[in-house]
N, C-alpha and C positions, 0 to 999 in steps of 0.2 A: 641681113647679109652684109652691108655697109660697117655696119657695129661690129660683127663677128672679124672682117678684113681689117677695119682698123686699129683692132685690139692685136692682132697679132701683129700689125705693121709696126703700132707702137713698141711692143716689149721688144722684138724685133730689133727695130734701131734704137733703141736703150741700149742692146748690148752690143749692136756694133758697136758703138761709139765707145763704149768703154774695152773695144777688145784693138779698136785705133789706139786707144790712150795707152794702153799695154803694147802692143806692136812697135809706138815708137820709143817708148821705155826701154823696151827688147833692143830698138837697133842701136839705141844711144850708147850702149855697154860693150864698151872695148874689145872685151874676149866674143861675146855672143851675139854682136852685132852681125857680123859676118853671115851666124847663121841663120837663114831667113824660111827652110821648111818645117823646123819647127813650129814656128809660127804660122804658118798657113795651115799646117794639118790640124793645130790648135781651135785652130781660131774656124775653119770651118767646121769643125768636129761640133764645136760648141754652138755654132747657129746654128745645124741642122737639129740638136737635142733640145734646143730654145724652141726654135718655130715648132717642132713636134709633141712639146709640151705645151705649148700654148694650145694648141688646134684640139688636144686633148681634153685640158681645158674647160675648149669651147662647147665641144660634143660635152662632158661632163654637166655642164651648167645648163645645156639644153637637156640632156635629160633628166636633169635635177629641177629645175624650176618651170620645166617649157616653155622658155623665152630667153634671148638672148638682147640683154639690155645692159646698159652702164651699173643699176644696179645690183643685178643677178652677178654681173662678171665681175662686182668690186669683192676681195682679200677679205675686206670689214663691212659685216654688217649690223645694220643699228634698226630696231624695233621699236616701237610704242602702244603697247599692251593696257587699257583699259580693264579694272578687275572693279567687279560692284561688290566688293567687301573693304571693310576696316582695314586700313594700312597693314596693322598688324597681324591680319587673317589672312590680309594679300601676300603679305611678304612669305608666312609660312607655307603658303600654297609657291610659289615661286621657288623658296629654297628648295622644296621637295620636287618639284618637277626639274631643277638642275643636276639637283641628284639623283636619277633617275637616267640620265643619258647615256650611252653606252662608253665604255675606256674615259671614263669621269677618273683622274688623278688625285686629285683636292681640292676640297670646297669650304673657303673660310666663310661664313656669316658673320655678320654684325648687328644684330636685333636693333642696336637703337639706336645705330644710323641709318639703318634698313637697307645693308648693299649685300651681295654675296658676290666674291669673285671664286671663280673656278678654274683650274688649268684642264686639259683634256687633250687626250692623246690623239695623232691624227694617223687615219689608217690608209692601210697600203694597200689601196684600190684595188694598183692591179701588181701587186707584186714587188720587190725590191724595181728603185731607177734603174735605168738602163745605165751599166759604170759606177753605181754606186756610190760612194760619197765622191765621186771624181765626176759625175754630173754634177754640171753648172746651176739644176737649181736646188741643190741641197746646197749650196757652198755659205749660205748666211742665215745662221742662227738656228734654233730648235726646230726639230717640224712637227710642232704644237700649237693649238691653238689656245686659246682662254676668251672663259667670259664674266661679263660686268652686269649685271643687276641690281638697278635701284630703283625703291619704289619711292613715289611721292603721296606724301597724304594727299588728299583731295575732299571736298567737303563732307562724300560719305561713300568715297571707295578711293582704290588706291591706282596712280599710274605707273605703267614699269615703264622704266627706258633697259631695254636690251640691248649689248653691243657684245658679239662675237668677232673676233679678231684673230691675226696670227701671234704669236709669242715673237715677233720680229716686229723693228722700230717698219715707219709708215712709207719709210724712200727704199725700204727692200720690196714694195708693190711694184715699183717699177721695174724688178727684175726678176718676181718670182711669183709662182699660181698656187692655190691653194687648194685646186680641185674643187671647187664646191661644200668644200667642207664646213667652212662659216656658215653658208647659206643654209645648209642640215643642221647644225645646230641651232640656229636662228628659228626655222621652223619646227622643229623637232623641240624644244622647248615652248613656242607658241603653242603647237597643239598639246603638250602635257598642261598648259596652265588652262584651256580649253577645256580639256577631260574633265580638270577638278572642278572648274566651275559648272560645269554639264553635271557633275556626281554632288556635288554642294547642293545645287540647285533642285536636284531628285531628292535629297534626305531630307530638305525645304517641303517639297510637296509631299513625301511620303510623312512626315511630323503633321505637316497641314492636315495633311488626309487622317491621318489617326487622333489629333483635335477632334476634328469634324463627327468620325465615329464617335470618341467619349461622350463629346457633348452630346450628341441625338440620342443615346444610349442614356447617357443621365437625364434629359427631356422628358424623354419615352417613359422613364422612372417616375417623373415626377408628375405626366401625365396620368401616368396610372395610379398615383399614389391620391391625386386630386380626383379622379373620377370613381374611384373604390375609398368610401367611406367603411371604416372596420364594420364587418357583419357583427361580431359579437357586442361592440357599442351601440351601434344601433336601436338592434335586437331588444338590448337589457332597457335602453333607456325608454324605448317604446314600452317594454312592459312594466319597466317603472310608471310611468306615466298614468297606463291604464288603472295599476293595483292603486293609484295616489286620487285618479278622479274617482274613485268611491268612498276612501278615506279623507282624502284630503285636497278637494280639487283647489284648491288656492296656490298651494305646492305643484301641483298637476302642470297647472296652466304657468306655473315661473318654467317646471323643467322644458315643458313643447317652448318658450319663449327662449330660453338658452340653444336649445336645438334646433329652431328653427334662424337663430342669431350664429351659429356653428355651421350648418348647413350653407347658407348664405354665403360663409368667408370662403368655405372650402370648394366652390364653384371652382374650373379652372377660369385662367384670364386670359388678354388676349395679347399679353406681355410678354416678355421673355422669361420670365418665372421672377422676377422681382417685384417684390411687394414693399410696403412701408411697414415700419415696428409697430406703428397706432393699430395697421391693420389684422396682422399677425397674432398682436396682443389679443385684439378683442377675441377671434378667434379661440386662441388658446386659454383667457379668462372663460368663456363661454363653456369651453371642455371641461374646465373644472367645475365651475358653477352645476352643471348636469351630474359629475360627479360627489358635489358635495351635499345632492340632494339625496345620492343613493348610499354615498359611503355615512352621510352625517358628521358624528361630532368626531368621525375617525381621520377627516380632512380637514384642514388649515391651510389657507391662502393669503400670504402675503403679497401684494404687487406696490412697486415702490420705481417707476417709470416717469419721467419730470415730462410734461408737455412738450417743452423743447425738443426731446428728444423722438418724440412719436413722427416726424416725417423722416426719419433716418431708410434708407432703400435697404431692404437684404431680400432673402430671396424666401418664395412663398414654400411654409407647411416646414422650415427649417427650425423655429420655433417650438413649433405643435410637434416633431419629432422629440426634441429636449424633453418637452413638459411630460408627452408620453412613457418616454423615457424613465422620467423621475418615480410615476405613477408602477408602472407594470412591475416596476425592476429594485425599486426603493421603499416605497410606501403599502402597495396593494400585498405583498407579501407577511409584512406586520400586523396581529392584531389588533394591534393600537394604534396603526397607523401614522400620519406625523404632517409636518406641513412642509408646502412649497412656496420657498418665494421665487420672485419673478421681480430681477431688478435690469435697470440701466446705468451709466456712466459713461460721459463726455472723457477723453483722454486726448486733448490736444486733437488731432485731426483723424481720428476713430472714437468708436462707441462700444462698451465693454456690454454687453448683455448677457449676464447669468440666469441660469434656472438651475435652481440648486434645492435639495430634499436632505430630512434629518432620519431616511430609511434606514436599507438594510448596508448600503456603502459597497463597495467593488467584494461582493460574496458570489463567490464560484456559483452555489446554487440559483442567483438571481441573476446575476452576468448577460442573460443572454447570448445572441451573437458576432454583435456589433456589428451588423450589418447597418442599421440605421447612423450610427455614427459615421460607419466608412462613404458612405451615401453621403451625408453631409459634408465630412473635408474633401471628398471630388467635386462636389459642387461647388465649394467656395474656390478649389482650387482652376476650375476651369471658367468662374464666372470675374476671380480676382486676382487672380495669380499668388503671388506672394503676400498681398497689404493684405487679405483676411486670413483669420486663424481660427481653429477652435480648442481648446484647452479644458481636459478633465481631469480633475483631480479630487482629492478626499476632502469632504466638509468634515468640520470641528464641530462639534464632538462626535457628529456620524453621519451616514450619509454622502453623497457625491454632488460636487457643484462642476456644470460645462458652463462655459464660457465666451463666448461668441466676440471676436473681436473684429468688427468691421469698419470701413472708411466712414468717415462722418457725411451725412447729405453737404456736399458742395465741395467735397475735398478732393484730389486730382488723383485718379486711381489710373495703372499703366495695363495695358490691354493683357489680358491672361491669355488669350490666343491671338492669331494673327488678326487684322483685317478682315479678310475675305472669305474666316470662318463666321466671325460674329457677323458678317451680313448674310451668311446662308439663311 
């Protein structure tokens, strides 16, 4: 109540005194000196529209702020807005919640010094002044406000300073109120930079949460793909086996010793589905090996893998999809069949891994679906982000070679999802 009495005491006698400094101006002047009700009907006309603007005001900013303090009641308000984004992320969330305000006039931005200032119209509460432009507190300058926004970098988000003000120098406070109009734009821009960060911070979790899905989905995939050994390989290899221990059990006992060396890799683990190339290999050597007892002299196997490279990390059964790959869709379809190699390659700070065949090459009839492919660049995409690739393309003189291009063991790879997915 104090605060409320004193503010209007203050602007109050501000303009007495300057309605003295006019009065004896008035009497000083030869012809109009004389007349002195002028003056007084003047001069009291204009306190009682002062004091009833002020008190107006006061209620105004009470119930605009619910409380009545030196800051609520100041013309100029200044803010400092914390935003946990990138300068440049802050600033475009800022400009756009400026622009957003209602009777917004013009809005310059400047990207690369990071300010936006705004003019903005100020509204007519309660209707035209009482006397119009002949009310004492229209008499100096625009009744507009504008605002000033600028973000400061900050180590890894940005600060606003907000300052909403009138379009009048700072010695016209002492004589005139702005309704609470700064104080609404003031907050009325705090809360638009609020919303977006409220709605930023949802697309965050809704992104997070649809990681989270992909990956258990590709898991789930990979689980099953590890606990479901093909029925039909199996099957054939088992009755290879059997038809060979009557012909030929020397052969018998290498195929059960591939299969049971196959069998072994393709366990699941208790990893996150990453395995090593050493390990993978053997694995996918092992498929063929079983295969080269059944197909014969219709299979050829090159593998060309330098020891160095066998503790490289990729992810399990992503290998043995390739090699299958080669087999189902390039070679198994030929009666002549043809060979697979299986190479590696160091490139600076990745590992080139080919499986490449001299089959039947990208033919509609053997194409399959490429479901196993797609399976594969979501998994590197969700395990690597960007730094792994896979790459297929046509072998010379026939045939299709993929290509697996992954970080080298020890090389600094940048998280493919958030944090707090890879810890689920």
């Amino acid at each position: 109540m104090l605060k409320a009495f004193l503010f209007v005491l203050r602007i109050s006698a501000v303009w007495l005194v300057a309605l003295l400094v006019a009065s004896n101006i008035w009497y000083e002047l030869p012809l109009l000196g004389r007349l002195q009700w002028p003056v007084a009907i003047i001069g009291t006309l204009t306190m009682a529209l002062v004091v009833t603007g002020a008190v107006s005001h006061l209620g105004r900013v009470r119930l605009v702020a619910g409380r009545v303090d030196s800051d609520a009641l100041s013309n100029r308000q200044r803010r400092q807005i914390e935003i946990p984004l990138e300068a440049g992320e802050a600033f475009d969330l800022v400009d756009a919640a400026i622009r957003e305000l209602p009777r917004i006039e013009s809005v310059e931005s400047a990207r690369d010094s990071l300010q936006v200032r705004a003019k903005v119209a100020r509204p007519n509460l309660y209707g035209e002044l009482p006397l119009g432009r002949w009310n004492p507190l229209a008499w100096f300058g625009e009744r507009r406000n504008q605002i000033l926004a600028t973000v400061t970098p900050t180590a890894d988000a940005g600060s606003v300073t907000l300052i909403c003000e009138p379009e009048n120098p700072a010695w016209s406070d002492w004589f005139l109120v702005d309704n609470a109009t700064n104080y609404e734009n003031a907050e009325a821009v705090a809360r638009a930079i609020s919303r977006r960060i409220a709605q930023h911070r949802r697309g965050e979790k809704d992104a997070v949460a649809q990681t989270r899905t992909e990956k258990e989905l590709t898991v789930a995939k990979l689980n099953l793909l590890h606990a479901q050994v093909e029925p039909h390989f199996l099957y054939n290899t088992l009755a290879s086996a059997q038809l060979l221990t009557r012909s030929d059990p020397a052969r018998a006992d290498e195929m059960l010793g591939h299969l049971i060396q196959y069998l072994r890799r393709s366990l699941p683990s208790a990893d996150e589905g990453l395995s090593t190339l050493g390990a993978e290999l053997e694995r996918a050597v092992a498929y063929l090996e079983i295969l080269k007892i059944r197909m014969g002299s219709r299979l050829a196997v090159q593998v060309d893998v330098p020891e160095s490279l066998r503790a490289t990390p990729m992810p399990a059964m992503m290998l043995q999809t390739l090699v299958e790959n080669a087999i189902k869709h390039g070679l198994e379809p030929r009666t002549t069949g043809g060979t697979v190699w299986l190479r590696a390659r160091r490139n600076d700070d990745s590992v080139a891994v080919t499986v490449a065949d001299d089959g039947e090459g990208f033919n509609a009839k053997t194409s399959g679906t490429g479901i196993g492919l797609k399976n594969v660049r979501e998994r590197l995409r969700l395990m690597y982000g960007g730094n792994a690739t896979l790459s297929v393309v046509a072998n010379f003189p026939s045939g299709v070679a993929a290509t697996l291009d992954l970080p080298a063991a020890g090389s600094t790879v940048g998280p493919a999802v958030p944090p707090e997915v890879r810890g689920a």
